[in-house]
Structure formats: structure tokens, C-alpha cells
C-alpha positions in Angstrom: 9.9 102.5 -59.7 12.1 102.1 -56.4 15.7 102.5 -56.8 18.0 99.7 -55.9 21.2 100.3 -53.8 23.5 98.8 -56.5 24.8 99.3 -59.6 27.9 98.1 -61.8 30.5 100.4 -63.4 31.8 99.0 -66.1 34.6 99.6 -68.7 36.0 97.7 -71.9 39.4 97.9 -73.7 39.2 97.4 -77.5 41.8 97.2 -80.0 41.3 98.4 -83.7 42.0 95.7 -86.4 41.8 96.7 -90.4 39.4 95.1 -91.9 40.5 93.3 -95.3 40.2 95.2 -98.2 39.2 92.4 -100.7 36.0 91.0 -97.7 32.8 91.1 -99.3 31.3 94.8 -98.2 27.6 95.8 -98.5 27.6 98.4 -101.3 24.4 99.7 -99.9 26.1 100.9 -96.6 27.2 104.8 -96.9 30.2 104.1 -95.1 33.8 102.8 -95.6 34.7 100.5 -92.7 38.4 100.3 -92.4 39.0 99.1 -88.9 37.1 96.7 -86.4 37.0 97.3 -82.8 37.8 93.7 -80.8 37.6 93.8 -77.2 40.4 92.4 -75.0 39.4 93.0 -71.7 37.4 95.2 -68.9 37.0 96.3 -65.3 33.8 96.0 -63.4 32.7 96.8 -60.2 30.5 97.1 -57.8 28.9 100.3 -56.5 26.5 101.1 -53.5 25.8 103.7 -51.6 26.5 101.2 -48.4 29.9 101.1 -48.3 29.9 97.6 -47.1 28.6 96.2 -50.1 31.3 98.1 -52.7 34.2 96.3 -54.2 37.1 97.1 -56.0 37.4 96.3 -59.6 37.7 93.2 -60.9 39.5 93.2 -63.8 40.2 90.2 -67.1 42.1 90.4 -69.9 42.9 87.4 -72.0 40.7 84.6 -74.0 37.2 84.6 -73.7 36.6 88.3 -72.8 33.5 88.8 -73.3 32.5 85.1 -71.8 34.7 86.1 -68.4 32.1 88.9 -68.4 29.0 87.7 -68.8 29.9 85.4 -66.0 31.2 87.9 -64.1 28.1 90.2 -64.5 25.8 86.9 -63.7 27.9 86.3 -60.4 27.1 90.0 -59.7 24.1 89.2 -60.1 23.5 86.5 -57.9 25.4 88.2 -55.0 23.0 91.1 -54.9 19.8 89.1 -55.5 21.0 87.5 -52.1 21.9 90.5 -50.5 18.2 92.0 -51.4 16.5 89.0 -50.1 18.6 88.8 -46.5 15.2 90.6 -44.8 17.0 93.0 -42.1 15.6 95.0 -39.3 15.1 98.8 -40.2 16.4 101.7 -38.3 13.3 103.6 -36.7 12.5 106.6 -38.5 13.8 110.2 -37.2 11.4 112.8 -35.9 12.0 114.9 -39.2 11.1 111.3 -41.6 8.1 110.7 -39.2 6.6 114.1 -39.5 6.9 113.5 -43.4 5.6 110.2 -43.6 2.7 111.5 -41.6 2.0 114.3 -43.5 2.6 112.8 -47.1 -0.8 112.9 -48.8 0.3 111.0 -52.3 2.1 107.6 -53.1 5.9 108.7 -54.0 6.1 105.5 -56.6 2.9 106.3 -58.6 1.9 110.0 -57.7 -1.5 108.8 -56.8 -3.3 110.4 -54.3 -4.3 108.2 -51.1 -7.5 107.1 -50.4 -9.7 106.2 -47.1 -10.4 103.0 -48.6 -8.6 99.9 -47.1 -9.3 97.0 -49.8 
């Protein structure tokens, strides 16, 4: 319901490799697979709206591909779960966000209206 100010662009390389003819193939399937796709590397990074917090991409190719990203995605991960929970102080709002907030009648996250009622 409330966006988050991150987000990770991501991007693999894959190679095609025939598949051998004489492999056991399910008949059923409509298709003819001739080629696999195996991954050999990717680029991730880090995008925000807050400059601050964007980095450049890392990239990995090698052994381990998709290990190298699941560890790079939990790293990620980590470093904006931290960033979330470092409580700062807000900027006060402008006249023009006041006069909104004041005036707003329903809950932007649910679309209920509000009611009088405190508990």
C-alpha cells in the first residue's frame, strides 16, 4: 500500500546451448526444444529517488551466477531494511502540503472515508 523509495534494476546475460538430440524429450510437449538458455552473469543496482542512496551497477560474471546473485540481492536487502529503520527527522510540510493534509477528507492508502471516532 505505501511505496518504498527503492527498487533494483536488474539484468541477466544468457548464452544459448543445443540441447542433445538423443535426451529423453516429453512427447507430450507441443514444442521442439533445440537450445537451452544458461545464465553467465548480470548487473544490478540500486535505484531511489534519493540520490544518496543510488549506486552504480554491480556487476558478476563467472561460477556461481546465480548464487553471486541471490547473495547480492540479500545484501541489498539488508542495506535497505537498515536504511528504512534509521528513524530521521522529517522536513515540516509546505503551506501548499498543509492546506492538503487539512483538507483531505479520505485515507489515501485505503480510500476510506475518515471518521470522528478516535478508538
Amino acid at each position: 500500500m505505501f511505496r518504498l523509495p527503492f527498487y533494483l534494476v536488474c539484468d541477466f546475460e544468457f548464452f544459448l546451448t543445443p540441447i542433445d538430440p538423443n535426451e529423453d524429450v516429453d512427447a507430450m510437449k507441443a514444442t521442439n526444444l533445440i537450445d537451452e538458455h544458461n545464465v553467465c552473469g548480470f548487473a544490478c543496482h540500486r535505484v531511489s529517488e534519493y540520490s544518496q542512496y543510488q549506486t552504480d551497477p554491480f556487476v558478476y560474471s563467472g561460477p556461481g551466477v546465480m548464487v553471486a546473485f541471490y547473495e547480492h540481492v540479500m545484501q541489498e536487502s539488508r542495506t535497505i531494511t537498515d536504511t528504512l529503520a534509521d528513524d530521521q527527522d522529517i522536513n515540516p510540510l509546505i503551506d501548499a502540503q498543509q492546506t492538503d493534509c487539512d483538507g483531505t477528507t479520505t485515507c489515501g492508502a485505503c480510500g476510506e472515508d475518515f471518521t470522528k471516532s478516535t478508538t
